[in-house]
C-alpha positions in Angstrom: -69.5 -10.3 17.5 -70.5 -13.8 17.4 -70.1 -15.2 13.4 -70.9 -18.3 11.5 -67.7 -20.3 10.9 -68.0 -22.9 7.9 -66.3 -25.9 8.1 -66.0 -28.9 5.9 -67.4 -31.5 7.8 -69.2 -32.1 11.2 -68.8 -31.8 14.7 -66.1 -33.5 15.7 -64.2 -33.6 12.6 -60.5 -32.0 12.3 -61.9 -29.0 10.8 -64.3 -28.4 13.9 -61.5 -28.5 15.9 -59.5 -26.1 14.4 -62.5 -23.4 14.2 -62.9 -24.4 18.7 -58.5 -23.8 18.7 -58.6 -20.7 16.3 -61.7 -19.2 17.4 -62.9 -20.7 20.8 -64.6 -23.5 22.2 -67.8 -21.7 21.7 -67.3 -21.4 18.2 -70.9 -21.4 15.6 -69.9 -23.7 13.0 -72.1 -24.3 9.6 -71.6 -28.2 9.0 -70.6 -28.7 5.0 -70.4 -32.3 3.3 -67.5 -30.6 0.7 -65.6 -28.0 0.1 -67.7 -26.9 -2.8 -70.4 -26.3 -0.1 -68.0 -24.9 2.2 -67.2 -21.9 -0.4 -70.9 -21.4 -1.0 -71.6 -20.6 3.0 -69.4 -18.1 2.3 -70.6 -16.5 -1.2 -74.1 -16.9 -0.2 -73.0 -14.9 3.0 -74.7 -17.9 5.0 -71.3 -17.9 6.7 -68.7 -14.6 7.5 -65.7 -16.5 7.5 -64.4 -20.7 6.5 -61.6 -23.2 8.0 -60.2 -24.5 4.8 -57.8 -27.3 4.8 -54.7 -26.8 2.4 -52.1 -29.1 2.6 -50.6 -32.4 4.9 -47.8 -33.2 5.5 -48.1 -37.0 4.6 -50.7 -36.5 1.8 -49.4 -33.0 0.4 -51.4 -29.9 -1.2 -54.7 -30.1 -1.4 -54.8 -28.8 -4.7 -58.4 -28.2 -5.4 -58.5 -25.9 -2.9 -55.9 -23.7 -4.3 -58.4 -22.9 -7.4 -61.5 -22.9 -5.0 -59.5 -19.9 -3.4 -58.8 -18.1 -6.6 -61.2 -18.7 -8.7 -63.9 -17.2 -5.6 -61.1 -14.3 -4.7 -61.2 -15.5 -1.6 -58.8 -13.8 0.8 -56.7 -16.2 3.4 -56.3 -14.3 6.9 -54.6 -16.5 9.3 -53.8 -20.4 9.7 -53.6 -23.2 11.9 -52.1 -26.4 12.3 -52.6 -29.4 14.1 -51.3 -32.7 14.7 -53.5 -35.0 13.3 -54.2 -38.6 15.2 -56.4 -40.8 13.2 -58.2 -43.8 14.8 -60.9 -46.8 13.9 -63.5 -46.4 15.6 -66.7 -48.5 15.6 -69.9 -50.0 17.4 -69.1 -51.0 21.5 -68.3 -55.0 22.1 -66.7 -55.0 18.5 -63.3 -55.9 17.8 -61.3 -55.6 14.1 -62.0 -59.0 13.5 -65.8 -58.0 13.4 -65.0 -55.4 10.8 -65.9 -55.7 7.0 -65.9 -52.0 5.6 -63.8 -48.7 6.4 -65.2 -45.4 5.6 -63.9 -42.2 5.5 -62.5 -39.1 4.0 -59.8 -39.9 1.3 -57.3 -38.3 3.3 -57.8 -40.2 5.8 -57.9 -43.3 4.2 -54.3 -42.1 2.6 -52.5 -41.3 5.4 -53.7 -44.5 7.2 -52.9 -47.2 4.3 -50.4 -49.1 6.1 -52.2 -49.8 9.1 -54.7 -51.7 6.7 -52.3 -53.9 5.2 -52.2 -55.9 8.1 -56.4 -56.8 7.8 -56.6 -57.7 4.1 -60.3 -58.8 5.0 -61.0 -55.0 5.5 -62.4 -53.0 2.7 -61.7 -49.0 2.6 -64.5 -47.1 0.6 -64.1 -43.8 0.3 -66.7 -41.1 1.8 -67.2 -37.3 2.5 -66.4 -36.9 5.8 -64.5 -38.3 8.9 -67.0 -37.1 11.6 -70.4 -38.2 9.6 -69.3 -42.0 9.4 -69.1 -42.1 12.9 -72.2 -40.1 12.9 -74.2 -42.7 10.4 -72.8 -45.6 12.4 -74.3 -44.5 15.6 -77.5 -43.6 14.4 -77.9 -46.2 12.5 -76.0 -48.5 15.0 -74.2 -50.5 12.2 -71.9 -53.5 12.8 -69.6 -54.3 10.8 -68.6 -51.1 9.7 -65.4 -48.4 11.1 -64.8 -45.0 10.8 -61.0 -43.5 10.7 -61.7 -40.2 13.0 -61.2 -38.7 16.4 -61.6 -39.4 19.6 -63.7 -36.5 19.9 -66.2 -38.3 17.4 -65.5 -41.5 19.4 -67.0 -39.8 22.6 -69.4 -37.5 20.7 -70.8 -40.4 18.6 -70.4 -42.9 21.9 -68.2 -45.1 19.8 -65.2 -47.4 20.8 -61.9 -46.8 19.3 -60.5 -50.3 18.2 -56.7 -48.6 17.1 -55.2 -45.5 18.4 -53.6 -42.8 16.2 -53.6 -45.6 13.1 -51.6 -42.7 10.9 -48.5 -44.1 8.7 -46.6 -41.2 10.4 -46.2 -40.0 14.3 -45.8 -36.6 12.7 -49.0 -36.2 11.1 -49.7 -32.8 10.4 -52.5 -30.6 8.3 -51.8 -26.7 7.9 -55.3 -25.3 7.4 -56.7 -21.2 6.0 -58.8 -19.3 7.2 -60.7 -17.5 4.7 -63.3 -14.9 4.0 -64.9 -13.1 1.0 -63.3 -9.6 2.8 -59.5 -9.0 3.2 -58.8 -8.9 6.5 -57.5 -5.6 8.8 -54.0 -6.6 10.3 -51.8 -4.3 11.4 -48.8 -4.4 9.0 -46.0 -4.4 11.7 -47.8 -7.9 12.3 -47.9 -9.8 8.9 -45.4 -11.6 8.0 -46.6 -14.0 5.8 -48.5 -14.0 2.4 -49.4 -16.2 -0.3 -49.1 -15.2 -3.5 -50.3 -16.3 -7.7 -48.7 -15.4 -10.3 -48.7 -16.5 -14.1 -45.8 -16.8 -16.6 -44.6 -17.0 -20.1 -43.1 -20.0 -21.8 -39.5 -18.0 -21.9 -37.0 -20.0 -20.3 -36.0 -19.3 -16.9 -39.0 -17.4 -15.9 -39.8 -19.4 -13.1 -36.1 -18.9 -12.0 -35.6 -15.3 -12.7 -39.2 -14.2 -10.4 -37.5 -17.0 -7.6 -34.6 -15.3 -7.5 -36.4 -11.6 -7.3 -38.4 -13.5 -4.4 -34.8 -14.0 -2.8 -33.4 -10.9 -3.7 -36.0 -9.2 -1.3 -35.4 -11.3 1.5 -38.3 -13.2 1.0 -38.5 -16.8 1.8 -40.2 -19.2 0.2 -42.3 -22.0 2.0 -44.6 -23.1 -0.6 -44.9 -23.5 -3.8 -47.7 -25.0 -5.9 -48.3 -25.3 -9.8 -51.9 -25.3 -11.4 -52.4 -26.0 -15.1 -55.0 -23.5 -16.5 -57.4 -25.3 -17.9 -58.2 -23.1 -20.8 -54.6 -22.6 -21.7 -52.9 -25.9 -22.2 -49.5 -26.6 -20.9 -49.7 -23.1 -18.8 -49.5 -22.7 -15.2 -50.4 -20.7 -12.2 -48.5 -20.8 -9.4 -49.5 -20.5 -6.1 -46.6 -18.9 -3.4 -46.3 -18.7 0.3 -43.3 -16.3 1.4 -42.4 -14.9 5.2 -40.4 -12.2 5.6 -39.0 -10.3 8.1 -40.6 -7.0 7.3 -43.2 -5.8 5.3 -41.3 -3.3 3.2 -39.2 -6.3 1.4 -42.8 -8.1 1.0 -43.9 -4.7 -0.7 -41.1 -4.4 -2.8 -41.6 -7.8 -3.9 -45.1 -7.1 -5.3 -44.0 -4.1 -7.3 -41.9 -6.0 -9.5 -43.7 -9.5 -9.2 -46.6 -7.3 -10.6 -44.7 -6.0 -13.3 -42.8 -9.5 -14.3 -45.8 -11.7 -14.1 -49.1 -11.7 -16.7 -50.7 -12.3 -13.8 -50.0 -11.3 -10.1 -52.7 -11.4 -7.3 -52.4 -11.5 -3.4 -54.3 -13.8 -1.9 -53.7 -12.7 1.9 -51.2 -11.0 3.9 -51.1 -12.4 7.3 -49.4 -13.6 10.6 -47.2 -16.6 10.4 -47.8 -19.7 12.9 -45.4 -22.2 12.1 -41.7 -21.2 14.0 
């Protein structure tokens, strides 16, 4: 069955290449400028399923996201990871010197600060995408101005790249979702990962206590994310990834989380990719 995939961002852009890795090269992508519009492809059913970036590894959690997954009940069903290899790209015949102004995703511009320290006369402005700068510079064919993004936008876009992979770190990596409105089907000899939210009391050792139930079922921890609730000041949710070995110590785990925790919900139950 052929399915609308929503990604944040164009073709070209990291997320587009994870929905051509996870899903295949043919893959129907709806093109969103943010992740706000990313969610409402989905809601509005304008989409069956979203690549959702979550956390870097130079940058960290993406923390918004974590909400925009809860607060929808959206369900996580898989991930994906790449390496991620940033580059400047701009108009042919231009070198850096002949750059004024850097757009691109904050992200982006995060993970690629030092390279900039070395051309003070560069500005970095912060837009919405990586992809649609290099889009808007080649149809608009603007000098003076670079886009941080891939080399698949380079060739799509017909731009030059100026600096290869122009990341602070070799090992740049993103760990993206994929997420639908729906849980997903997996056979349970399969999962072996899940990620979990869970809300707690002020009592001391709390945290500790449901950490050390966690461990007690041979669960192990991979993540772990705090969220102030907004309507409750100087409360938190907290947002858990475990693997486990098999599902049985996973479903113990919920038993009790449910029991310990004001709030418990799973968010998905799915297969582990990073070994």
């Amino acid at each position: 069955m052929n399915r609308k995939i929503a990604i944040q961002g164009i073709l070209g852009s990291f997320h587009h290449q994870v929905a051509q890795e996870y899903f295949g090269q043919d893959a129907d992508v709806d093109e969103c400028l943010s992740f706000d519009a990313l969610v409402d492809s989905l809601m509005s059913k304008k989409s069956s399923v979203a690549v959702m970036a979550i956390e870097n590894s130079i940058a960290g959690s993406i923390i918004p996201n974590y909400a925009r997954i809860d607060d929808n009940d959206l369900h996580i069903i898989g991930e994906h990871y790449i390496s991620v290899h940033h580059n400047l790209l701009a108009l042919k015949g231009q070198s850096i010197s002949d750059i004024k102004e850097v757009y691109s995703h904050p992200m982006a511009l995060l993970q690629c600060k030092a390279f900039f320290r070395q051309y003070p006369h560069i500005k970095l402005i912060e837009d919405v995408d990586t992809a649609e700068v290099a889009r808007r510079i080649h149809q608009g064919q603007l000098k003076g101005i670079g886009a941080i993004a891939s080399k698949a936008a380079a060739s799509i876009f017909e731009l030059d790249i100026l600096a290869e992979s122009i990341q602070t770190m070799t090992n740049n990596a993103t760990r993206f979702v994929i997420v639908q409105t729906q849980n997903s089907v997996i056979p349970i000899e399969e999962i072996n990962k899940a990620s979990v939210k869970f809300e707690l009391g002020s009592k001391r050792g709390s945290l500790a206590t449901v950490l050390n139930v966690m461990s007690d079922c041979k669960l192990n921890l991979t993540k772990i994310q705090s969220l102030p609730k907004i309507e409750t000041p100087w409360r938190y949710s907290f947002f858990v990834d475990v693997t486990f070995e098999d599902y049985a110590d996973f479903q113990k785990a919920k038993s009790l989380l449910a029991i310990m925790a004001s709030e418990f919900k799973v968010h998905g139950e799915y297969i582990n990719t990073m070994r």
